[in-house]
C-alpha positions, -999 to 999 in steps of 0.1 A, spaced: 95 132 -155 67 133 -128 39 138 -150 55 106 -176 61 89 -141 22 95 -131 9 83 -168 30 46 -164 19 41 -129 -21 49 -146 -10 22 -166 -5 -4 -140 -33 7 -121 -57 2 -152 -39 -34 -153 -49 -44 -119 -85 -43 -134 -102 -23 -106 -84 -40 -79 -73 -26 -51 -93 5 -51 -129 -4 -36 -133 -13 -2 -156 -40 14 -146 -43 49 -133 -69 75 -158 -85 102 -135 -75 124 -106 -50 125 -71 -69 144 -59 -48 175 -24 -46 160 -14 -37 125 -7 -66 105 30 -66 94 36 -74 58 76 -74 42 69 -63 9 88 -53 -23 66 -28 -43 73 -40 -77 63 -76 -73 32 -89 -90 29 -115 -55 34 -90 -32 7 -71 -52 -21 -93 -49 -18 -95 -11 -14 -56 -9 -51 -59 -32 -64 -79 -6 -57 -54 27 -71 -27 6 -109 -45 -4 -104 -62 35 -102 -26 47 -69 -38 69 -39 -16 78 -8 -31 74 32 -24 88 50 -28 58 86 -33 62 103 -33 22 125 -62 14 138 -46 -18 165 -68 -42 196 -57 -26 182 -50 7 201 -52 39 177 -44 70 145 -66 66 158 -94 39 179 -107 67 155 -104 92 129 -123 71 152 -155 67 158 -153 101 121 -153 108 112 -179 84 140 -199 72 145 -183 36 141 -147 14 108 -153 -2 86 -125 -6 58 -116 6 59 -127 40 32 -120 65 28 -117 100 0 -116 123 10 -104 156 -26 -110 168 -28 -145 164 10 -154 163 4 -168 126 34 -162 96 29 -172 65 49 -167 29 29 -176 -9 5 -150 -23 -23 -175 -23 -20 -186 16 -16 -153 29 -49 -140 10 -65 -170 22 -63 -165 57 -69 -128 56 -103 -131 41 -103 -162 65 -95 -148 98 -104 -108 89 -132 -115 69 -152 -143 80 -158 -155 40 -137 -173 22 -118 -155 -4 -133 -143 -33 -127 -172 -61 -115 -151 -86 -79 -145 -64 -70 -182 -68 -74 -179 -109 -41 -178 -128 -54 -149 -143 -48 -130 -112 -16 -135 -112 -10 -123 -149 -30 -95 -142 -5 -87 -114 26 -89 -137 8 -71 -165 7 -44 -138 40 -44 -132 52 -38 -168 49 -3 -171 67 7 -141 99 -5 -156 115 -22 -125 106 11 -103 100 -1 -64 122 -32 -67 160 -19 -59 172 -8 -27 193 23 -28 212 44 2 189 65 23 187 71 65 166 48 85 139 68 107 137 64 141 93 56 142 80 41 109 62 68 86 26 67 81 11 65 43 -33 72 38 -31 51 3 -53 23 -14 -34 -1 -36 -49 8 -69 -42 43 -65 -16 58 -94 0 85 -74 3 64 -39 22 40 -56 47 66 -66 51 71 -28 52 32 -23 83 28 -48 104 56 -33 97 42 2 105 5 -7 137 14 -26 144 35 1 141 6 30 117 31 47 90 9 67 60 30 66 22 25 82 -5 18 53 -41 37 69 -59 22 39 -81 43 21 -104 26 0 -134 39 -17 -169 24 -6 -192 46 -20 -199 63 -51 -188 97 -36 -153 87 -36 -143 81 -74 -149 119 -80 -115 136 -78 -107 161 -50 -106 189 -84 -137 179 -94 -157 183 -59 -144 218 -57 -152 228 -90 -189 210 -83 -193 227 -47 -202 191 -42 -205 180 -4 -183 157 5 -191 134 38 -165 103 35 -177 73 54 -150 48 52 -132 51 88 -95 64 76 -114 87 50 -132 106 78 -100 106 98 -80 123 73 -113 151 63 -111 161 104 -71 158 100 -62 176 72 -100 193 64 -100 170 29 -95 138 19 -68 134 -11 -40 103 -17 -14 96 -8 -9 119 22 20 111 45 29 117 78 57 115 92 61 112 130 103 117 130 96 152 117 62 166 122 57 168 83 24 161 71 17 165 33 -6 157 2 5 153 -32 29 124 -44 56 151 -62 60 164 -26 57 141 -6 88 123 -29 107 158 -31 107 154 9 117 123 10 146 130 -5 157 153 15 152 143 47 166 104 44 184 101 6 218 104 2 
């Protein structure tokens, strides 16, 4: 079932038509993680999750799965009505709902452009959904599962297939996890951890979470999660799921 489940979410990563995998970088990092409530599966939510990846941006994602009873509430209580995604800046006191606004003052405020013109195409949009198609509804149902104490911490890009395997369990789970983004920005990074090895290929990662996880964890491979209740620190979506289970489903 993993390796069928790893092959659909290739699919929606090929969808997103290299989004969400390169990084560019921000003008200027916030002091405090953005805070983003988020369901997995939606093509909206998506295109903003796109955005923090190429914006290089971290981002406290709190999941608002259908049926979800811990941050839907909390989101119409914060903004009048359970529309998703919702953003909120805790740096500059600004919350904002719609795809489109919240990409436009991330690129705005973060990046000091404006955003590129392809995000406000229709296109982008349909791209999103196409992306969505092949993971069959996965990452948009809450389900029972224990609430951690301290929010878990994820090393992922958006674009990535096996992260998104992580993301899905944790949203459906009502799990709110850290996102250390992790996206590639040079040409180093697209080969596989496999492939280095096999190469003897020296790898020096210079995008900032990249070289955090190499002196971490001695190499850098996604998803890898930590999580603070626990201690646990582990690569490889199949375990990191397996663990999951165990420690908060029911």
């Amino acid at each position: 079932m993993h390796s069928l489940d790893v092959a659909r979410s290739l699919a929606s990563t090929l969808a997103q038509q290299g989004r969400g995998i390169a990084t560019h970088g921000a003008a200027h990092q916030p002091a405090e993680p953005l805070e983003l409530y988020d369901m997995e599966g939606c093509p909206f939510c998506r295109l903003v999750r796109e955005a923090l990846t190429d914006l290089d941006l971290d981002v406290l994602t709190y999941p608002c799965p259908k049926g979800g009873d811990r941050y839907r509430p909390l989101v119409e209580k914060l903004g009048g009505k359970q529309l998703f995604p919702y953003l909120m800046d805790p740096n500059t006191g600004v919350a904002l709902y719609e795809s489109a606004d919240i990409i436009d003052y991330l690129y705005r405020e973060y990046g000091n452009r404006p955003a590129p013109t392809g995000w406000r195409l229709r296109a982008r949009t349909a791209a999103s959904m196409a992306a969505s198609v092949p993971r069959a509804g996965h990452g948009l149902r809450a389900r029972d599962a224990e609430v951690p104490e301290q929010a878990l911490i994820l090393y992922s890009f958006e674009g990535s297939p096996f992260a998104r395997l992580v993301r899905e369990r944790l949203c459906e789970m009502q799990i709110p996890y850290l996102v250390r983004q992790c996206g590639r920005d040079q040409w180093q990074d697209w080969v596989l951890p496999p492939v280095r090895n096999a190469l003897d290929m020296e790898y020096l990662p210079t995008q900032r979470h990249r070289q955090e996880l190499m002196a971490r964890a001695g190499r850098v491979a996604v998803p890898y999660l930590i999580d603070p209740n626990s201690g646990e620190e582990l690569f490889e979506s199949e375990r990191i799921l397996a663990y999951l289970e165990q420690r908060y489903g029911h």
